[in-house]
DRENGU-852255 format. One record per atom (N, C-alpha, C): atom name; x, y, z; residue in three letters. Coordinates in Angstrom, 2 decimals. Example, Ala and Ser with C-alpha at 12.3 -4.5 7.8 and 13.67 -1.06 7.14 Angstrom:
// residues 2
ATOM   name        xx        yy        zz   resn
ATOM      N     13.19     -5.69      7.80    ALA
ATOM     CA     12.30     -4.50      7.80    ALA
ATOM      C     13.20     -3.30      7.80    ALA
ATOM      N     12.85     -2.25      7.08    SER
ATOM     CA     13.67     -1.06      7.14    SER
ATOM      C     12.90      0.03      7.87    SER
//
This chain:
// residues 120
ATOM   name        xx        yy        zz   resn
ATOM      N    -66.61     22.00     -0.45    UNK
ATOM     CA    -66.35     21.15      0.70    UNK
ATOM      C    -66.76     21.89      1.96    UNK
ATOM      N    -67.40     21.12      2.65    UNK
ATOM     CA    -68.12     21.92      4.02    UNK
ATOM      C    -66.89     21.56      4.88    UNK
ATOM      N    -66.45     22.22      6.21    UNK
ATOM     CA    -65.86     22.60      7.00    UNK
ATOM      C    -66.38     21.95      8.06    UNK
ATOM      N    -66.98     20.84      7.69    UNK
ATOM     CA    -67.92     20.18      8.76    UNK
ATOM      C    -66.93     18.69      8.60    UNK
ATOM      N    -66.84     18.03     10.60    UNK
ATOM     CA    -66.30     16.76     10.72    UNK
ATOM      C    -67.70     15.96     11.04    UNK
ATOM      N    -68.14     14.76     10.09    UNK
ATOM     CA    -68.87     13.73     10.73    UNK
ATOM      C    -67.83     12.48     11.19    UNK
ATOM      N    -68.47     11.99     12.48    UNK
ATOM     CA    -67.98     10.57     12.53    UNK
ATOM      C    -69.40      9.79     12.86    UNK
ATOM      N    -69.59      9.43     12.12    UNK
ATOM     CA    -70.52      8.25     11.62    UNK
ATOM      C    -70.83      7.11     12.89    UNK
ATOM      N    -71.68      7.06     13.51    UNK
ATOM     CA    -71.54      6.40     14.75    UNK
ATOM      C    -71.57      5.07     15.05    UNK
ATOM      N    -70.46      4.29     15.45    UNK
ATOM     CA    -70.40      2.66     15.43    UNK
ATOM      C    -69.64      2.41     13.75    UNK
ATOM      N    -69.49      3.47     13.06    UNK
ATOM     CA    -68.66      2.81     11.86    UNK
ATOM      C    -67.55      3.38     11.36    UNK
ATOM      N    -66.77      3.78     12.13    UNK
ATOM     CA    -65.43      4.33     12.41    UNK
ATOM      C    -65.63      5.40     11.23    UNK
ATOM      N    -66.12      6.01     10.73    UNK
ATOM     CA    -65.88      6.64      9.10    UNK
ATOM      C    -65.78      8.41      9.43    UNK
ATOM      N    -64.90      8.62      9.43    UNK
ATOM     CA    -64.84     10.25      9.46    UNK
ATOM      C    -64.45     11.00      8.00    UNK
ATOM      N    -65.38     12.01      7.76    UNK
ATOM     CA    -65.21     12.72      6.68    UNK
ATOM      C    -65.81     14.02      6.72    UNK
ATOM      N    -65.30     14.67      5.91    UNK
ATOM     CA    -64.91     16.35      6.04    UNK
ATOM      C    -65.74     16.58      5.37    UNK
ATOM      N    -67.09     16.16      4.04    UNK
ATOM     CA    -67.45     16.07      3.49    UNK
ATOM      C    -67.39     15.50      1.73    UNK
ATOM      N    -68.23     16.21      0.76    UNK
ATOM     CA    -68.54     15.40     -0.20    UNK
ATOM      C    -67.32     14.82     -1.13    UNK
ATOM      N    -66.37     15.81     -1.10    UNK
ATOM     CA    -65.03     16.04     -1.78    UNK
ATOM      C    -63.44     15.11     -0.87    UNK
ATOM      N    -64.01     15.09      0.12    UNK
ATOM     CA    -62.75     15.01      0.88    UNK
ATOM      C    -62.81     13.59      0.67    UNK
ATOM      N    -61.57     13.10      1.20    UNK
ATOM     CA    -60.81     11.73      1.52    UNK
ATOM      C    -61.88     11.18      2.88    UNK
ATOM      N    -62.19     10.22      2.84    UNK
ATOM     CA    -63.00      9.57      3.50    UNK
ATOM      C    -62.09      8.60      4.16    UNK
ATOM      N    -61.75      8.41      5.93    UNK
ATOM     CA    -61.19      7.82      6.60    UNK
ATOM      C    -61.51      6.62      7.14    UNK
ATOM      N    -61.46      5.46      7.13    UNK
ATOM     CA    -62.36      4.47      7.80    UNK
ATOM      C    -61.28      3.62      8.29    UNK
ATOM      N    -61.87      3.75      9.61    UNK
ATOM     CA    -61.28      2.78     10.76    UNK
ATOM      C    -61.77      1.25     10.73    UNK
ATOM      N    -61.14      0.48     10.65    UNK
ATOM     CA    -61.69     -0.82     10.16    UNK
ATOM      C    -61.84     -1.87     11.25    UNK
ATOM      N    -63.03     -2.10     11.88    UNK
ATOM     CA    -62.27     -2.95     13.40    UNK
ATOM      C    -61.88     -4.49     13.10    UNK
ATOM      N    -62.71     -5.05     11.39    UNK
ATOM     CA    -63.16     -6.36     11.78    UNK
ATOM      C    -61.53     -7.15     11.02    UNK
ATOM      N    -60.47     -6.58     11.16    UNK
ATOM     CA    -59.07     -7.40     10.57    UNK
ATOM      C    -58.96     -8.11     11.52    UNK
ATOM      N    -59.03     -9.54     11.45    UNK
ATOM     CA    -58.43    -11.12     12.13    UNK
ATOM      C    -57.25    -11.14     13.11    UNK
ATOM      N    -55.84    -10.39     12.59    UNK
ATOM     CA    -55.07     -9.97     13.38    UNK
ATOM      C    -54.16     -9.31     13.28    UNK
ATOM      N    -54.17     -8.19     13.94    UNK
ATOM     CA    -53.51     -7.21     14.02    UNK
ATOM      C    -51.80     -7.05     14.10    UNK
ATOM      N    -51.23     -6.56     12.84    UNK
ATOM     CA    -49.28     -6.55     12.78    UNK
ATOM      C    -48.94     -6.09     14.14    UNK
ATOM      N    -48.16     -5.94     14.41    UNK
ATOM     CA    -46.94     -5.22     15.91    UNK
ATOM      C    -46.37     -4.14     15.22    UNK
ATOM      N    -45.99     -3.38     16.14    UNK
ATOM     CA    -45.74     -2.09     15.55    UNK
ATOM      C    -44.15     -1.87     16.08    UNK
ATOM      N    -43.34     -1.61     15.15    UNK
ATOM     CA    -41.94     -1.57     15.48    UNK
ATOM      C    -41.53      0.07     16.22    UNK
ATOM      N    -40.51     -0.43     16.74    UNK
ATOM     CA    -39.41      1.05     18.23    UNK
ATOM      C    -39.51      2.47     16.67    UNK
ATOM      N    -39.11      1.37     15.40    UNK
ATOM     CA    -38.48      3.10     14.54    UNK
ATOM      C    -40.07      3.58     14.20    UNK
ATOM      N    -41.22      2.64     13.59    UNK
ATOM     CA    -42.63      3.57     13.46    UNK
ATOM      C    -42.98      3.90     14.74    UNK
ATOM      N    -42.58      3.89     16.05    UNK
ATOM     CA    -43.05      4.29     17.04    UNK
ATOM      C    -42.99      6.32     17.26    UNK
ATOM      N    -41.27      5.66     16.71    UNK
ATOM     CA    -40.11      6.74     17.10    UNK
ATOM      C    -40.83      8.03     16.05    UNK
ATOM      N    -41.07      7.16     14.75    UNK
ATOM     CA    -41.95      8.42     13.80    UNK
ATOM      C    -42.98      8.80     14.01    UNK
ATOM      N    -44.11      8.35     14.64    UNK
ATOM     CA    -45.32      8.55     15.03    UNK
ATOM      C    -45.30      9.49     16.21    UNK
ATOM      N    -44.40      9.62     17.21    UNK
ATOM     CA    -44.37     10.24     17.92    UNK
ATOM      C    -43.57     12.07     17.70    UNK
ATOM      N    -42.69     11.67     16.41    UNK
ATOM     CA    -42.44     12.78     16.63    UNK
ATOM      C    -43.15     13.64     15.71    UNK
ATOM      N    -44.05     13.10     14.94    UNK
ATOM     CA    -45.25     13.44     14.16    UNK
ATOM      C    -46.00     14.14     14.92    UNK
ATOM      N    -46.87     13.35     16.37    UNK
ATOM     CA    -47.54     13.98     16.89    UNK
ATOM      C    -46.88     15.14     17.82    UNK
ATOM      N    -45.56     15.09     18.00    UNK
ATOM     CA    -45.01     16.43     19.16    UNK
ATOM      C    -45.20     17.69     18.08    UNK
ATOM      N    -44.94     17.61     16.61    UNK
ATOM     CA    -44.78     18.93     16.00    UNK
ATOM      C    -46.15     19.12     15.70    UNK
ATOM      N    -47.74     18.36     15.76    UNK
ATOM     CA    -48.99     18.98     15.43    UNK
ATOM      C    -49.43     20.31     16.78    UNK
ATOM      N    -49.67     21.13     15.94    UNK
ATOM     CA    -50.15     22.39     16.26    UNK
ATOM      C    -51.66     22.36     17.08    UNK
ATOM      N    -51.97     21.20     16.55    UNK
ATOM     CA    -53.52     21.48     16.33    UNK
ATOM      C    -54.25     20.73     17.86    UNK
ATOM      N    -53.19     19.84     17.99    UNK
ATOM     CA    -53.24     19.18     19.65    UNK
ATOM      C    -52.88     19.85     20.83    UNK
ATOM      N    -53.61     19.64     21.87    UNK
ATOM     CA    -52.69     20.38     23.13    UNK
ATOM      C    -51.76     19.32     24.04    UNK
ATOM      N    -51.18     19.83     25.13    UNK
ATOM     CA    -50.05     18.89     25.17    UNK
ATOM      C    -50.60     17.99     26.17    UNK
ATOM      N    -51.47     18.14     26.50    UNK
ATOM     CA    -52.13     16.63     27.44    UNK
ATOM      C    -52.87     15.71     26.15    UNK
ATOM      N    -53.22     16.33     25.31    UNK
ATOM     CA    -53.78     15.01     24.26    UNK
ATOM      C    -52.46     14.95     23.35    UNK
ATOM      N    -51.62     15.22     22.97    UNK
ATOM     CA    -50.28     14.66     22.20    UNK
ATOM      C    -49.70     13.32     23.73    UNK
ATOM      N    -49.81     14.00     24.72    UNK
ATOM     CA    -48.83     12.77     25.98    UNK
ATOM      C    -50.07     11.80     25.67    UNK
ATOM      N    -51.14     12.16     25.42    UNK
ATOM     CA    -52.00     10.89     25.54    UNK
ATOM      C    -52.20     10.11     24.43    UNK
ATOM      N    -52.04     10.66     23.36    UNK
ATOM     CA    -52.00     10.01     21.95    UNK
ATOM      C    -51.06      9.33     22.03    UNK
ATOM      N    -49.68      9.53     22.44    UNK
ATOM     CA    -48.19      8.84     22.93    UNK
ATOM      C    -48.57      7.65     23.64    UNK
ATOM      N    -49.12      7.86     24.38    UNK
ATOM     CA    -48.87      6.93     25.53    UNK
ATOM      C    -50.00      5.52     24.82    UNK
ATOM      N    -50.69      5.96     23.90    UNK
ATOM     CA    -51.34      4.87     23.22    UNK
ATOM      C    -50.53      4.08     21.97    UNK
ATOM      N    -49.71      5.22     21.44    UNK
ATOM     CA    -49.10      4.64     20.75    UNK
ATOM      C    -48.06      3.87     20.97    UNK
ATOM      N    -47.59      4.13     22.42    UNK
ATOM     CA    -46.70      3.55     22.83    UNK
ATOM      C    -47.31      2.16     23.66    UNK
ATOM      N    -47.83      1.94     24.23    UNK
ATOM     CA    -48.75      0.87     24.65    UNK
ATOM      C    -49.35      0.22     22.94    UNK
ATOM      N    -49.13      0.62     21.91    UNK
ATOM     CA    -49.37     -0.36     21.20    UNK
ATOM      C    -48.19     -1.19     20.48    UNK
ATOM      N    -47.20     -0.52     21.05    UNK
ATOM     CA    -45.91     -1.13     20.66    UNK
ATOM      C    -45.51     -2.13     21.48    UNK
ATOM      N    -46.22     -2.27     22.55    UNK
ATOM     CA    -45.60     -2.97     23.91    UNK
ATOM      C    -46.94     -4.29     23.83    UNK
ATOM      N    -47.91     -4.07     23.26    UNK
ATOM     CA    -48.92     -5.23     23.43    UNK
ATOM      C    -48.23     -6.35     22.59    UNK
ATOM      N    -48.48     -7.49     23.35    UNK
ATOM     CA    -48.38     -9.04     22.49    UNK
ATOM      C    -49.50     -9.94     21.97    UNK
ATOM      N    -50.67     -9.62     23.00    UNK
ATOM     CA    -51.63    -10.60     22.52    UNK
ATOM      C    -52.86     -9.54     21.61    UNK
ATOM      N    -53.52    -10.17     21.03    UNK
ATOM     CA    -55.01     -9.78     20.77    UNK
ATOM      C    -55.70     -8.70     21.06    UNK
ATOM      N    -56.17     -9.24     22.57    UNK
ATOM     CA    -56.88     -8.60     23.33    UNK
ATOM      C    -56.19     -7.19     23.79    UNK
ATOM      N    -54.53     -7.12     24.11    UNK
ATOM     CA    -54.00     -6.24     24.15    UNK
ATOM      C    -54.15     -4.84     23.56    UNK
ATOM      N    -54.09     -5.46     22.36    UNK
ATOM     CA    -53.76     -4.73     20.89    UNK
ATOM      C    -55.27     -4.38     20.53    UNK
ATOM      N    -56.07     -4.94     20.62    UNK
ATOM     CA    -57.49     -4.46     20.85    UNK
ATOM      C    -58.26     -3.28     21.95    UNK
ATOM      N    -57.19     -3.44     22.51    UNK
ATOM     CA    -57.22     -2.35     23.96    UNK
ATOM      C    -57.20     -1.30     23.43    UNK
ATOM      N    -55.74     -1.12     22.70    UNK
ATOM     CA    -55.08     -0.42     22.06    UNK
ATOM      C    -56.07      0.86     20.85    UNK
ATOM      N    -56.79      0.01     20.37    UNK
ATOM     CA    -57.45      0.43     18.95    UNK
ATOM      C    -58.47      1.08     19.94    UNK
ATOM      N    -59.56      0.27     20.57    UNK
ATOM     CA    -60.33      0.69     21.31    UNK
ATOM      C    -59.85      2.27     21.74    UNK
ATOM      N    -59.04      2.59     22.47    UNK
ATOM     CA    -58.49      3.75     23.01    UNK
ATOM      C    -57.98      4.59     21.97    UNK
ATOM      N    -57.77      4.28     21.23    UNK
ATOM     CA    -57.19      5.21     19.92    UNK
ATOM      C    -58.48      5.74     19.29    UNK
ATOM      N    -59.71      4.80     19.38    UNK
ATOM     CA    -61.01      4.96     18.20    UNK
ATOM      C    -61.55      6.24     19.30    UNK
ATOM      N    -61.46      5.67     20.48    UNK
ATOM     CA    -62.52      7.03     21.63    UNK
ATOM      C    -61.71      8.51     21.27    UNK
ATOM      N    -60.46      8.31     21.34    UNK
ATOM     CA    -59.47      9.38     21.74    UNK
ATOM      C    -59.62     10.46     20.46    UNK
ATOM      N    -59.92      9.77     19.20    UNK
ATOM     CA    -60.11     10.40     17.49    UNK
ATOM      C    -61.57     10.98     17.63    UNK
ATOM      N    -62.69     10.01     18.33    UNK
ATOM     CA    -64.31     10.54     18.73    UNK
ATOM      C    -64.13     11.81     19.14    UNK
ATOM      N    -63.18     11.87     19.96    UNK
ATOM     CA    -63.36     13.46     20.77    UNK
ATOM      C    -62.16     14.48     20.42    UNK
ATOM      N    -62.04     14.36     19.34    UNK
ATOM     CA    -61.44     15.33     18.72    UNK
ATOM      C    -61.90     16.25     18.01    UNK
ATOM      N    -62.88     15.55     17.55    UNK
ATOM     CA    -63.79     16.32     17.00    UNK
ATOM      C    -62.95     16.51     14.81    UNK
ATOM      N    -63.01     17.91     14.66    UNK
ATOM     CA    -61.99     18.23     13.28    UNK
ATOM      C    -60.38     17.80     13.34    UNK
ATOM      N    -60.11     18.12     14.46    UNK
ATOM     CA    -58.60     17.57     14.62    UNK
ATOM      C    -58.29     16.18     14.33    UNK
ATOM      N    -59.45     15.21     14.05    UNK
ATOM     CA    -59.24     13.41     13.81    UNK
ATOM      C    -58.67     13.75     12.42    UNK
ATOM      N    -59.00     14.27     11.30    UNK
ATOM     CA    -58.03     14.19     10.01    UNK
ATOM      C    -56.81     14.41      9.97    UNK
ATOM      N    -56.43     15.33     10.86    UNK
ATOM     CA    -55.06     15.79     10.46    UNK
ATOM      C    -54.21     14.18     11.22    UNK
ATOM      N    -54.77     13.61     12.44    UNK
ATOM     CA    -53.80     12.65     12.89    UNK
ATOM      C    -54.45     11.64     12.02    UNK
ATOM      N    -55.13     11.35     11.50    UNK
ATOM     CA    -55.41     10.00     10.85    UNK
ATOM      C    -54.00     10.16      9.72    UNK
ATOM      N    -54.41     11.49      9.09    UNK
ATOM     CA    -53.39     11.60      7.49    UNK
ATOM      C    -51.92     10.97      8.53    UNK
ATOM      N    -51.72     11.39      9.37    UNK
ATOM     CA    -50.06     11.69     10.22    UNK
ATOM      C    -50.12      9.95     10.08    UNK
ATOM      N    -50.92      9.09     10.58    UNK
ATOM     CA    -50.77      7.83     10.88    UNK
ATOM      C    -51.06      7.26      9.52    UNK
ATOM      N    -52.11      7.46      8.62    UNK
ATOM     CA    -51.98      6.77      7.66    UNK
ATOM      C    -50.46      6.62      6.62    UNK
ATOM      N    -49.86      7.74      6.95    UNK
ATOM     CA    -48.70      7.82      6.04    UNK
ATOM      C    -47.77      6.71      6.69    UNK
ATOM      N    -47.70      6.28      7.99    UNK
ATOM     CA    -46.90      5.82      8.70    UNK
ATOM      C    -47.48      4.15      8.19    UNK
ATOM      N    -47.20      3.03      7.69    UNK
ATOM     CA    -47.95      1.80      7.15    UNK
ATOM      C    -48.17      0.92      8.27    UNK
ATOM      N    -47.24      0.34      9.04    UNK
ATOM     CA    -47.40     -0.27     10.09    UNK
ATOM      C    -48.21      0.40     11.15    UNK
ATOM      N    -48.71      1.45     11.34    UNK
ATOM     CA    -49.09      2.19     12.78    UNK
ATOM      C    -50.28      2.15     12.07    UNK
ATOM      N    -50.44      2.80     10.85    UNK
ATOM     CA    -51.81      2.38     10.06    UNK
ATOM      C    -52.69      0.96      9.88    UNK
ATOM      N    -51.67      0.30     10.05    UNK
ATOM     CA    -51.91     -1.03      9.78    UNK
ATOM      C    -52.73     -1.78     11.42    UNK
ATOM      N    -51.60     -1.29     12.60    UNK
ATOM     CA    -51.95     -1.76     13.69    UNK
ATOM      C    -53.26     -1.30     13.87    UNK
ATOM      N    -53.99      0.19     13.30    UNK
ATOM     CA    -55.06      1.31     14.06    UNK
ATOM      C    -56.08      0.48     12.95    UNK
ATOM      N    -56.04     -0.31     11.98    UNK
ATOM     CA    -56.62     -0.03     10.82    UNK
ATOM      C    -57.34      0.90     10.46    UNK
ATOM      N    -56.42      1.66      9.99    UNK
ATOM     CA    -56.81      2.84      9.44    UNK
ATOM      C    -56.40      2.67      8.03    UNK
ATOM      N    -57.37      3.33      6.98    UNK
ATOM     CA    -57.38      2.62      5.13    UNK
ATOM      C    -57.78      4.11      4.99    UNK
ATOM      N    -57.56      4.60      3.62    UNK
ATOM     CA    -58.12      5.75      3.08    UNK
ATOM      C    -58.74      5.24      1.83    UNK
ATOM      N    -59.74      5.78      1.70    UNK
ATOM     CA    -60.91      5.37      0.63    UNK
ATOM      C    -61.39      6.98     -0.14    UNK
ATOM      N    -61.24      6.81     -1.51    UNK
ATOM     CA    -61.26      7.72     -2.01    UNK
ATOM      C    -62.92      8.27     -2.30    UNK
ATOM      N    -63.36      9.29     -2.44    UNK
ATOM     CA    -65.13      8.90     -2.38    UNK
ATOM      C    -65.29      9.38     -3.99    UNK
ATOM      N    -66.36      8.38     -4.26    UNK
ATOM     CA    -66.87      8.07     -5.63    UNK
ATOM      C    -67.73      8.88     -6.37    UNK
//
């Protein structure tokens, strides 16, 4: 396994290489669940104990996750993903460790669509 992060450009897909878990951000789901106060409450304290973030991108990862708890419509919640998809772009290697943090979480996964796909 190479030590190398691609993100695949325009197709949400980040992977570590040939072996690894392959991440794909999914934009085209019809409509997006709401994300409840207790997966909020877990997601956040997920991201305060990662190491691997500094503390202006953990307040900012927050503040998205928290703005996706608070959206009602669509377009909102589309805001939402939008800002989450840039914020994972420029992370560069650090996008796996928060994808795994959110995929475990179902609803926050669900809102980001975020799916794990095993590679073949």
């Amino acid at each position: 396994m190479s030590g190398k992060i691609e993100v695949k450009s325009s197709t949400g897909i980040v992977s570590t290489g040939a072996y690894a878990i392959n991440t794909i951000i999914n934009n085209n789901l019809n409509e997006t669940p709401s994300i409840s106060s207790a997966q909020v409450t877990k997601a956040i304290k997920r991201i305060n104990v990662m190491n691997e973030l500094t503390k202006e991108q953990k307040e900012y990862l927050i503040s998205i996750v928290n703005d996706a708890k608070t959206a009602e419509d669509e377009v909102a919640k589309q805001s939402c993903k939008n800002s989450f998809q840039s914020f994972m772009k420029g992370l560069g290697k650090t996008s796996e460790k928060v994808l795994s943090i959110f995929a475990d979480l179902a609803t926050v996964a669900a809102f980001f669509s975020i799916g794990i796909a095993m590679p073949r």
